[in-house]
C-alpha positions as CSV (number, residue, x, y, z in Angstrom):
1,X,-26.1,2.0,36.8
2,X,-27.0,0.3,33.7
3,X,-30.3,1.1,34.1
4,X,-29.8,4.5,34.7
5,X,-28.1,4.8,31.1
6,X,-30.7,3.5,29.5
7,X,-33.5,5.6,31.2
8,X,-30.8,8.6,30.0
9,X,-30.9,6.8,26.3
10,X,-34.5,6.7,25.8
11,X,-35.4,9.9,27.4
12,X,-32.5,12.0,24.9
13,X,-34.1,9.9,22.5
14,X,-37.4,10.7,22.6
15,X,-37.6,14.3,23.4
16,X,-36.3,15.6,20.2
17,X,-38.8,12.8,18.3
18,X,-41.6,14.6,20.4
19,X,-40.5,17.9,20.5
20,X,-40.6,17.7,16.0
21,X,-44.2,15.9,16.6
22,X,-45.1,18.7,19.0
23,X,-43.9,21.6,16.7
24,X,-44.1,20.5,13.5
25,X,-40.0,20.6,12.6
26,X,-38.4,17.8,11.0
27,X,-36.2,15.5,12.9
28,X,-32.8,15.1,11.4
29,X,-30.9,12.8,13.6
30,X,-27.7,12.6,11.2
31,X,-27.5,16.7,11.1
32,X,-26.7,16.2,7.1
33,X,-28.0,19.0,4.5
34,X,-32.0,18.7,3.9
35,X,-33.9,21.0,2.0
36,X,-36.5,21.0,4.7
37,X,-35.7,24.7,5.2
38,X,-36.6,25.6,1.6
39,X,-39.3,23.9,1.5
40,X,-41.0,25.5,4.2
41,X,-41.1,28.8,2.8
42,X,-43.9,30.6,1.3
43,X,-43.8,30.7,-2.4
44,X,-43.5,34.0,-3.5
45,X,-43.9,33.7,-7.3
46,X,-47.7,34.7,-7.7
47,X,-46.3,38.4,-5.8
48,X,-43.5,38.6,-8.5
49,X,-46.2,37.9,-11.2
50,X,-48.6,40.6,-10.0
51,X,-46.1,43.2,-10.4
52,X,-45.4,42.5,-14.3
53,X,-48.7,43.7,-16.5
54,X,-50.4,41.7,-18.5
55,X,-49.3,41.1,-21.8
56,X,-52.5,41.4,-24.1
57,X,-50.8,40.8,-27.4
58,X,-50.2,37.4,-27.0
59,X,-53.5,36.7,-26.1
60,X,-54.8,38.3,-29.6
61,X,-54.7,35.9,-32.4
62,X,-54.7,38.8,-35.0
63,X,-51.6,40.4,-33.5
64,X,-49.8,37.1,-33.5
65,X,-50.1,36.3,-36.7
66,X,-49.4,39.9,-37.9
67,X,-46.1,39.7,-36.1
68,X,-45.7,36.4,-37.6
69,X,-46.5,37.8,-41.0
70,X,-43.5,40.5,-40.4
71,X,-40.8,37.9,-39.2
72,X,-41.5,35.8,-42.3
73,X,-41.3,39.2,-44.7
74,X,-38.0,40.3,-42.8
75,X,-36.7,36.3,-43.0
76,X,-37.7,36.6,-47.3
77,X,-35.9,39.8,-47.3
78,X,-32.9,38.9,-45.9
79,X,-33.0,35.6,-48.2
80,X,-33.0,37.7,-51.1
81,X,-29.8,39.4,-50.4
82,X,-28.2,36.3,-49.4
83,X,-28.3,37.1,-45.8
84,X,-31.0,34.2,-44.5
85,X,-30.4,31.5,-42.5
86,X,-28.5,28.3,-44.0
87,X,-30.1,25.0,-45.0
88,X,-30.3,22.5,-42.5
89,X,-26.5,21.0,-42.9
90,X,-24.6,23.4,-44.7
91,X,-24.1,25.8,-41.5
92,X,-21.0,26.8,-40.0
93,X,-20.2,23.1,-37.6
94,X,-20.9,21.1,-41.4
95,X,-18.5,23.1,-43.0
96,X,-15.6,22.2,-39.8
97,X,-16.5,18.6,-39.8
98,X,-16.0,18.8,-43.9
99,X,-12.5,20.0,-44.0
């Protein structure tokens, strides 16, 4: 009988190690969460990609630094009315920890 059991054992044992072998699965003998399944799907983020055009601007240096040029103008503007962006330590969390 005994070595009926163990004939049982190795066989149950071995069939799911050489049916993963066989079809390429992973074997996952504690049945706990694996991100095999994830990881076997296609990556789908070149598709995605081909469906947003091409943004040429940022590939021009000249349109770069002409939008560059017009953030810095607005940022002066807004200085000169007292509307720009606070030194580095005087903003709004350095004024809390102050009181």
């Amino acid at each position: 009988m005994a070595l009926k059991k163990m004939l049982a054992a190795a066989i149950n044992q071995g069939v799911p190690e050489a049916r993963a072998r066989i079809f390429g699965h992973q074997l996952n003998p504690s049945g706990k969460k694996s991100p095999h399944k994830i990881l076997r799907m296609k990556l789908f983020g070149e598709k995605v990609a081909q469906w947003y055009p091409h943004d040429i601007n940022k590939d021009d240096p000249l349109v770069m630094a002409r939008q560059e040029q017009e953030r810095l103008s607005k940022l002066e503007m807004l200085k000169r009315r007292g509307k720009g962006p606070p030194k580095k330590g005087q903003g709004r969390r350095a004024a809390k920890r102050n009181k």
